[in-house]
C-alpha positions in Angstrom: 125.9 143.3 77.6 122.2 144.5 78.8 119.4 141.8 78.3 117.3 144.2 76.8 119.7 145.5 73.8 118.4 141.7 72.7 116.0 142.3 70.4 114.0 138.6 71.4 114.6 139.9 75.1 112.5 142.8 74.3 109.6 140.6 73.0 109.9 138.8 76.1 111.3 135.2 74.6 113.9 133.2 75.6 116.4 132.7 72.2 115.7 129.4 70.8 117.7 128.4 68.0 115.1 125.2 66.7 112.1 128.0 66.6 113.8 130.9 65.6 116.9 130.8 63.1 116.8 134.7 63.3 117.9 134.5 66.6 120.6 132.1 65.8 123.5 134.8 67.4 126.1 134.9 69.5 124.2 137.8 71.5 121.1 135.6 71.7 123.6 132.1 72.0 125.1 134.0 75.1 121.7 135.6 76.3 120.0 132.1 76.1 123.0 130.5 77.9 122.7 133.2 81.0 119.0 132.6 81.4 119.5 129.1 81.7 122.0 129.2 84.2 120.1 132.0 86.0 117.2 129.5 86.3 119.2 126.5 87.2 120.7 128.3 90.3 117.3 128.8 91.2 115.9 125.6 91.1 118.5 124.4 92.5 118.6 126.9 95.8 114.6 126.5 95.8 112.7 129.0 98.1 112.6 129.6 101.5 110.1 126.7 102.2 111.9 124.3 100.1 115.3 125.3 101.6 114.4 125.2 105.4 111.3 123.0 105.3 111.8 120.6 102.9 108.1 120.5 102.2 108.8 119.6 99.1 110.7 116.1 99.9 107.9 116.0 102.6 105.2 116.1 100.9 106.4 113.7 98.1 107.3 111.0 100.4 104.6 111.6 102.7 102.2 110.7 99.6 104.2 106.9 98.6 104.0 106.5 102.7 100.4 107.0 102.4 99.2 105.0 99.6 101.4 102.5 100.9 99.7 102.6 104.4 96.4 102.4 103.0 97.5 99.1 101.2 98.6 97.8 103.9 95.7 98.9 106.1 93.3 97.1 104.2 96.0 94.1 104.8 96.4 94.1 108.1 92.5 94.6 108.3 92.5 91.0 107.0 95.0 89.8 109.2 93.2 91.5 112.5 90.0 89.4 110.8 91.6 86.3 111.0 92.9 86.6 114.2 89.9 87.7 115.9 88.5 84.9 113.9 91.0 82.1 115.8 90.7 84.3 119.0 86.9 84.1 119.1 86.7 80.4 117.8 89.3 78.5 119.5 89.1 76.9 122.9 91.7 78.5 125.6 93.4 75.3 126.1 94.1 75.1 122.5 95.0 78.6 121.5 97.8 79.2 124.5 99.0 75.6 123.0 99.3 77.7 119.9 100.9 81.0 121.2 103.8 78.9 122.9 104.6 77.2 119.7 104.6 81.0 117.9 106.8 82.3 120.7 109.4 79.4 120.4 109.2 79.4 116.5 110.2 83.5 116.9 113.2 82.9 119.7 114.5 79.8 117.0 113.8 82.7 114.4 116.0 85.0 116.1 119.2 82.2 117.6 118.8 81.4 113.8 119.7 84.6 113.1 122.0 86.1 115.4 123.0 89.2 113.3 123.0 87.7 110.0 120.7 89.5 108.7 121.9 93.3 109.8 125.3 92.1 108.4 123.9 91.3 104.8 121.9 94.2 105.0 124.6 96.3 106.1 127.1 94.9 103.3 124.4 94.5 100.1 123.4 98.7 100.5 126.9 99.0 99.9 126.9 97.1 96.4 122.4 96.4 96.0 123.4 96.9 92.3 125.9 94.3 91.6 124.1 90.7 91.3 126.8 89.1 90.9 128.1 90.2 95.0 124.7 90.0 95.5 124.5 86.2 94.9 127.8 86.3 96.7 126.5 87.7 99.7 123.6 85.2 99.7 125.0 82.2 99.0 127.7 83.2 102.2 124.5 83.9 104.6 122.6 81.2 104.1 125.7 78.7 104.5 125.9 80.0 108.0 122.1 80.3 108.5 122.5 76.9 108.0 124.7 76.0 110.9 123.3 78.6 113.0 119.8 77.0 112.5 120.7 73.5 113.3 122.4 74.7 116.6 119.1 76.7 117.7 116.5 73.8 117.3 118.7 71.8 119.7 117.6 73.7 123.0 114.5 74.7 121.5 112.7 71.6 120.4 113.4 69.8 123.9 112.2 73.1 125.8 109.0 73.5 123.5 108.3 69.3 124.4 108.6 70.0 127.7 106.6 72.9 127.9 103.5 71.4 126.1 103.9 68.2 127.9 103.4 70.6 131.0 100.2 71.9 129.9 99.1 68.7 128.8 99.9 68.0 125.6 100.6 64.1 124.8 103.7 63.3 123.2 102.8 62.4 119.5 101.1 65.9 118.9 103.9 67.4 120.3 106.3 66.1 118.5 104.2 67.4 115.2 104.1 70.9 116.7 107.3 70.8 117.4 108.6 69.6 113.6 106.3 72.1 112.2 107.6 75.3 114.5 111.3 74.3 113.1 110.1 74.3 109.6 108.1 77.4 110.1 111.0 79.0 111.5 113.6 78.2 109.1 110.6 79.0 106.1 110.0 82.7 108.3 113.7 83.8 108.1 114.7 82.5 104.4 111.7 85.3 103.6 113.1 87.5 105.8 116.9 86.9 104.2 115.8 87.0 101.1 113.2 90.0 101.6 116.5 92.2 102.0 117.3 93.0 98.2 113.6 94.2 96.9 113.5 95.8 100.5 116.6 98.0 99.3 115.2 98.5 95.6 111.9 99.8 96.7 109.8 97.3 95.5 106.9 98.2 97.1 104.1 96.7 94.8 106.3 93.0 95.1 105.7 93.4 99.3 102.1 94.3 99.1 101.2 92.1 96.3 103.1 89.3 98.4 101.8 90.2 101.8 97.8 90.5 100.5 98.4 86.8 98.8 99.4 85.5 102.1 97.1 86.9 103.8 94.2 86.0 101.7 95.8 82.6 101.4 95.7 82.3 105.5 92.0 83.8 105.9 90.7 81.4 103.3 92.2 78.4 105.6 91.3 79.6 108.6 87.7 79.8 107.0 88.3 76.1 106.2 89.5 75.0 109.8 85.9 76.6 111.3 84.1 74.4 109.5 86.3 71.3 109.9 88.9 71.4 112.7 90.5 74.1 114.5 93.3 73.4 117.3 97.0 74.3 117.5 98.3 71.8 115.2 96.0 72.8 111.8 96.9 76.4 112.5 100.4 75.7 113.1 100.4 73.9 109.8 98.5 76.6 108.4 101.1 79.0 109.7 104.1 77.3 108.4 102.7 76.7 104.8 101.7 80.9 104.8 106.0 81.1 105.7 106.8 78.8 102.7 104.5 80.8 100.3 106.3 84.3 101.6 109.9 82.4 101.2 109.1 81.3 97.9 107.9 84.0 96.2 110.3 86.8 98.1 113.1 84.3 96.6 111.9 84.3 93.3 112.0 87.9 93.4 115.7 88.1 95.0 117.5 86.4 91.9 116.3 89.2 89.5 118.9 91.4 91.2 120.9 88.5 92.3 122.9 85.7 90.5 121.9 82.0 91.6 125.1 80.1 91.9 128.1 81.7 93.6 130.7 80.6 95.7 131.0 81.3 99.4 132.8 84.7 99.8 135.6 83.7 102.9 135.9 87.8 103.4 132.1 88.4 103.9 131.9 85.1 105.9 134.8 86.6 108.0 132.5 90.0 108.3 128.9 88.5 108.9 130.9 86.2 111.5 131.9 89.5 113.6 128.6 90.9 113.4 126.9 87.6 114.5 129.3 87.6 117.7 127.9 91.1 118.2 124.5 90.1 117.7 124.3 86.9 119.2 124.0 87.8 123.1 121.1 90.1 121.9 119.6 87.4 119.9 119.2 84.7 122.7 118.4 87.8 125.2 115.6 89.2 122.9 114.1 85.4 122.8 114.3 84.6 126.6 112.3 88.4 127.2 110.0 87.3 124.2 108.9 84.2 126.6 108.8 86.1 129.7 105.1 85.5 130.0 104.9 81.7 128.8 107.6 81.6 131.9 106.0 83.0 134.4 102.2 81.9 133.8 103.3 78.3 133.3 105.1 78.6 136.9 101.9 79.9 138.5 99.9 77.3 136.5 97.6 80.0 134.3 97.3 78.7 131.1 94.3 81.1 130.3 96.4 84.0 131.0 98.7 82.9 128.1 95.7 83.3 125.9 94.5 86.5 126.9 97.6 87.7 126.9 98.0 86.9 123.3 94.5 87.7 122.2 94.9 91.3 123.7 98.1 91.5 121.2 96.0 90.9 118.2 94.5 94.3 119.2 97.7 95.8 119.5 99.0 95.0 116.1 96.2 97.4 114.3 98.5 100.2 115.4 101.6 99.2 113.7 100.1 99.9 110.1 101.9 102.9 109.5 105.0 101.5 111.2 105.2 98.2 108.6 104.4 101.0 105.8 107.3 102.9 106.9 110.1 100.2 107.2 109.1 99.3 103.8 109.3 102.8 102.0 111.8 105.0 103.7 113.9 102.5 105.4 115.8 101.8 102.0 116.0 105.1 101.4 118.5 104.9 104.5 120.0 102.6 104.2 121.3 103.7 100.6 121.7 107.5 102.1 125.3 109.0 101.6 124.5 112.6 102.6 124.8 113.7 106.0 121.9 116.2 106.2 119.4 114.1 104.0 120.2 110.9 106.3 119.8 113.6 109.5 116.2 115.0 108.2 115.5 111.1 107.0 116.2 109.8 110.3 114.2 112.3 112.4 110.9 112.3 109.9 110.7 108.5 110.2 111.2 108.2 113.9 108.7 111.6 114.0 105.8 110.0 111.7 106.6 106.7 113.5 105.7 108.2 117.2 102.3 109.9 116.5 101.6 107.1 114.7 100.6 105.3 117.9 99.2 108.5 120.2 95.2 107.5 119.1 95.2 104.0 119.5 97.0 104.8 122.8 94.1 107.3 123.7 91.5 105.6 122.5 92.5 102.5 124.4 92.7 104.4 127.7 89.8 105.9 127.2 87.6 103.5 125.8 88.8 100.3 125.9 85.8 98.5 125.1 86.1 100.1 121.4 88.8 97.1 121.0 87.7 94.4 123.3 84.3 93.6 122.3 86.0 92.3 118.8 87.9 89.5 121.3 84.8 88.3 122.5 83.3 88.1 126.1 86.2 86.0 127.3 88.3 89.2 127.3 85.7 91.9 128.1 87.6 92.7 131.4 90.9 93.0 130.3 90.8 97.2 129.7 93.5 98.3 131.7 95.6 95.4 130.6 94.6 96.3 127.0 95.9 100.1 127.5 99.2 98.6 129.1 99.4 96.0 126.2 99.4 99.3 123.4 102.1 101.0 125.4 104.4 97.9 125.4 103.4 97.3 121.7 103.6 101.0 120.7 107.5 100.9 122.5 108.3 97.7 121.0 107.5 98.8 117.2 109.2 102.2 117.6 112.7 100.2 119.0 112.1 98.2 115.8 112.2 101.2 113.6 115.3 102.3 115.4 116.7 99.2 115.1 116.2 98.8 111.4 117.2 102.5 111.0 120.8 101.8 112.6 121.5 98.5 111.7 120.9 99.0 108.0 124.5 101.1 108.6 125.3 98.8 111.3 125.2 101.2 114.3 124.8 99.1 116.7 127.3 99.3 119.2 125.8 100.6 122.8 123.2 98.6 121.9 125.0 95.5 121.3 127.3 95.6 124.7 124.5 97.6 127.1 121.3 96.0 126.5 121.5 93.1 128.3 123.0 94.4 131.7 120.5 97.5 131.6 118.0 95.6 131.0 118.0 93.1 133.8 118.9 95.6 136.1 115.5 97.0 135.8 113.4 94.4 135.6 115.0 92.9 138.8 114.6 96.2 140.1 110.8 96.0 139.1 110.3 92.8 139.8 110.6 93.5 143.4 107.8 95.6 143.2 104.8 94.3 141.5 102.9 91.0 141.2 104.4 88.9 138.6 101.2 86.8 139.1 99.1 89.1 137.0 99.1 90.3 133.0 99.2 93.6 134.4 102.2 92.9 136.2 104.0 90.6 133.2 103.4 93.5 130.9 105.1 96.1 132.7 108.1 94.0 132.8 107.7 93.5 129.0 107.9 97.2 128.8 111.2 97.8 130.2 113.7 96.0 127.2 111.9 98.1 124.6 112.4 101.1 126.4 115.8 100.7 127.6 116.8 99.8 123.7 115.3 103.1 122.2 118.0 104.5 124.6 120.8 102.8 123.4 120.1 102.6 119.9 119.6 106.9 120.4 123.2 107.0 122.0 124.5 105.4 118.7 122.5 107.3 116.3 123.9 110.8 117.9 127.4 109.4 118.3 127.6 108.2 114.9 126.1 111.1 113.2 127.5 113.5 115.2 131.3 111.4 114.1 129.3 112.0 110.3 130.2 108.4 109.6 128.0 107.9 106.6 130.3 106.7 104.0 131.1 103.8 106.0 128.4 101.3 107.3 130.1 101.1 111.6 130.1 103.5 113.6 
């Protein structure tokens, strides 16, 4: 039948039987029907832009990353103010006291860990919208972040004594920055377990409402400390209390997709067990690189340099903005990703966004370096070619972290898991021989190498699995 021996075709309507009962026909019924298929198989093959560029998708998630990033800008502004605030303030002495016990509370963090948390992210995408596994799933991770926590403050409280004791710390305040980097710790990664679940639902206005409470919460008692006392131990405590606040309230949050009281799950214990034998290795080699430099400038007697090194990373963090934004917006949306081509596009727009990200801080830090430095204070004003070394490691370090969160949300982590560690010393042995370890210049180009050798490895298991298109299942 034509279209136009219609006669509501030839007054250029679409049939509608509500608005006209006249056209209440099968003719019209059959010409309606056709139209509406006809435009369905258009929206659904899109144009050429939409079809090969995606500009669409693009554009839409290009927008949430956006208003997210500027959220988080003004967040991490606050952030950047508070540590230039304790940069600026605080004596030397006190503030490397202070970075060592932030370095050990991060390598407890990650013993504590040991793949835990890629296994229960890797499991809950599978089933994010079941509470009751949920609450399984739980429940079975933090029985054995339990154990795993208990048998990672053994070495490391001793170590952190010692190590503060050798920079002159006397034994009583040790032992009170070492209770409070435990609790810290253990407070940091219940947050970060249960941080998992809204992470996969998108709940993006949770994390930034969160995060700027924290934040503000931190700033006002750093504000506080000026005016009273500031050392390591108040902004240790300080620290540790900002932890509980993030573990509280990301809990809270967890058990409105979760249910509170299950049992243990002996089958997911069986499975996070496997991926914490994978991870483990990594774990405690991640923590020994991470306190590289307390290492070597305690051996060589530089306590300053401890400082400095940390002040110039306070700099370095303004860069990973759009980074943070990132691995909270389209992250989940890989994780959750079942189709090969979406997951392809997904994987190569956040890596993409993720790299020029970093390119003018880079610049600008090479080429003006005293843009940054003059915010640290005159204690740090010569520290510009350390500062552009400092954004290089940093900018490495955050992109391997995307890369990382990318493939072990589907638990690709394979080449990573068995290469790392051998690659890895291999080069910085091989670097090591030749330049001066004595020097932050010299202690960041080692930092650089483990970064850089993991964005390998984590690339060789991103091709191999989807080039294997093993999407449905979360290993590779």
């Amino acid at each position: 039948m034509r279209p136009w021996s219609n006669p509501c075709a030839r007054k250029g309507v679409i049939p509608s039987f509500k608005n006209d009962p006249a056209c209440e026909t099968k003719v019209c019924r059959d010409f309606s029907i056709n139209v509406s298929r006809s435009q369905l198989n258009i929206d659904e093959n899109g144009g050429f832009f939409e079809k090969h560029l995606n500009l669409g998708w693009f554009a839409r998630w290009s927008s949430i990353v956006v208003r997210f990033g500027t959220a988080q800008f003004a967040i991490q502004a606050i952030t950047s103010v508070t540590g230039l605030l304790i940069a600026r303030n605080m004596d030397l002495h006190e503030y490397a006291i202070y970075s060592i016990i932030f370095q050990m509370q991060f390598a407890i963090f990650y013993l504590a860990d040991s793949g835990l948390g890629v296994g229960l992210k890797a499991l809950a995408s599978r089933d994010h919208e079941s509470p009751e596994r949920l609450g399984s799933l739980l429940s079975t991770t933090m029985n054995l972040r339990f154990w795993f926590f208990m048998v990672a403050i053994i070495p490391c409280c001793p170590l952190v004594v010692w190590i503060l004791k050798q920079n002159g710390v006397d034994w009583t305040t040790s032992l009170m920055l070492c209770v409070l980097m435990a609790l810290g710790s253990l407070w940091s990664q219940s947050a970060a377990l249960f941080s998992i679940i809204p992470w996969l639902h998108g709940q993006y206005k949770f994390v930034l409402t969160r995060d700027c409470l924290v934040t503000l919460f931190r700033l006002g008692m750093v504000l506080i400390l000026l005016v009273t006392k500031l050392n390591a131990l108040t902004l240790t405590l300080v620290s540790g209390l900002a932890f509980y606040l993030t573990a509280i309230s990301t809990r809270n949050k967890f058990f409105e997709y979760a249910t509170k009281q299950s049992a243990v799950n002996s089958s997911d214990r069986d499975v996070l067990l496997s991926y914490a034998r994978r991870g483990f290795p990594n774990s405690l080699f991640v923590c020994l690189q991470g306190q590289i430099a307390i290492y070597i400038f305690t051996s060589f007697g530089q306590t300053d340099s401890i400082a400095k090194i940390s002040a110039i990373g306070r700099i370095t963090v303004l860069s990973g903005i759009v980074t943070h934004a990132i691995g909270a917006v389209l992250t989940p949306k890989f994780a959750i990703c079942r189709t090969h081509k979406k997951s392809v596009s997904l994987y190569k727009f956040i890596l993409g966004i993720s790299l020029l990200s970093f390119m003018p801080f880079i610049v600008i830090s090479y080429l003006s370096p005293g843009a940054f430095l003059w915010l640290l204070g005159t204690h740090y004003a010569t520290l510009g070619e350390e500062l552009t070394i400092a954004m290089l490691v940093f900018s490495a370090s955050q992109i391997s972290v995307v890369m990382w969160s990318l493939n072990s949300s589907r638990g690709w982590i394979n080449s990573h898991s068995f290469f790392l560690i051998p690659s890895t010393l291999v080069l910085q042995i091989l670097f090591a021989s030749m330049i001066d370890l004595s020097t932050i210049r010299g202690v960041l180009l080692i930092q650089l190498v483990q970064p850089v050798v993991a964005m390998i490895l984590m690339s060789i298991d991103a091709y191999h699995a989807f080039h294997k298109h093993d999407l449905e299942t979360l290993t590779s």
